[in-house]
C-alpha distance (Angstrom), angle and dihedral (degrees) to the residues before:
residue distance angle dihedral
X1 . . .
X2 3.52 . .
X3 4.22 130.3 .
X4 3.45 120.1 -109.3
X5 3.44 122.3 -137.4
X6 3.78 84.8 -117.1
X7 3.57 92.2 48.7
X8 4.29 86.1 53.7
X9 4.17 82.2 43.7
X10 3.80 91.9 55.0
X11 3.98 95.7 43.1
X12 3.90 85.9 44.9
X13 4.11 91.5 49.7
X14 3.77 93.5 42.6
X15 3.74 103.5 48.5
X16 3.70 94.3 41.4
X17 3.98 98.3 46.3
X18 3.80 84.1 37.5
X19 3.82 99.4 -129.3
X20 3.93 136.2 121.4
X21 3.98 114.8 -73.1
X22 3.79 84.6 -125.9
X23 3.40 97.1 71.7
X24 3.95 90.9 56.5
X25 3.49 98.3 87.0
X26 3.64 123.4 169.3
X27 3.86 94.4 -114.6
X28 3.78 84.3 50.9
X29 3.81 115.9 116.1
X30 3.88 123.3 -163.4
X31 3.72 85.3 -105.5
X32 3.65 96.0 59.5
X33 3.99 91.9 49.1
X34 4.27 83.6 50.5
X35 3.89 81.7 -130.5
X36 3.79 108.6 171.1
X37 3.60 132.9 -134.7
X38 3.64 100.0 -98.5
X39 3.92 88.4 55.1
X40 3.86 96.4 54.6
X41 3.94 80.0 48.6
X42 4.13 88.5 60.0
X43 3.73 95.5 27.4
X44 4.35 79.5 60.9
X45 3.96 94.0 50.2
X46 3.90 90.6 41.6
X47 3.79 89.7 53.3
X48 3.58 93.7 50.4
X49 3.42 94.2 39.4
X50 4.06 100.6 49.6
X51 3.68 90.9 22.5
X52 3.57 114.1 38.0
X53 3.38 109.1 -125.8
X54 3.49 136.0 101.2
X55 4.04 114.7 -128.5
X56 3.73 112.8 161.5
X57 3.89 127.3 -128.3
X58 3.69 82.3 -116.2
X59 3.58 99.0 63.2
X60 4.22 89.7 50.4
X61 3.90 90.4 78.5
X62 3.96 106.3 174.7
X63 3.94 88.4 -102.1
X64 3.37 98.6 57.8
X65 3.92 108.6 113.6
X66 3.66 113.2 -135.6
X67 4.43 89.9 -115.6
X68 3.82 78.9 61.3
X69 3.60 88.9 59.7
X70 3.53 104.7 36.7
X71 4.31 79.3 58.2
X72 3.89 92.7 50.0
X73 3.51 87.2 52.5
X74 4.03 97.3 47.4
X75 3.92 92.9 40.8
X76 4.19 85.9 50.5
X77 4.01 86.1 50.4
X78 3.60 93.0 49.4
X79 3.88 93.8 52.2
């Protein structure tokens, strides 16, 4: 079976903001996991770095749910 880029998204979210991958939901925004600013900061160099693309800390605004970043992600792949 293959990993989504979700399923990368959620490991990335989880290990970084050490909580339980359960809680990363897809309707989840950074806002409901209380992840700081400093987080979304390394959660943006661990995308690019494990993922490949670059999405800035700017664009991870605390309401952003963790679908829409899982799509920023696969829209910045297929560019």
């Amino acid at each position: 079976m293959s990993t989504t880029t979700y399923d990368r998204l959620v490991e990335i979210v989880a290990k970084l903001h050490d909580i339980p991958a359960e809680r990363v939901t897809p309707e989840a925004t950074f806002a409901d996991l209380d992840v700081d600013s400093l987080t979304l900061v390394d959660i943006s160099i661990r995308i690019e770095r494990d993922l490949g693309v670059t999405v800035h800390d700017s664009e991870l605004r605390p309401t952003l749910t963790i679908a829409g970043v899982a799509e920023l992600i696969d829209a910045g792949q297929a560019a």
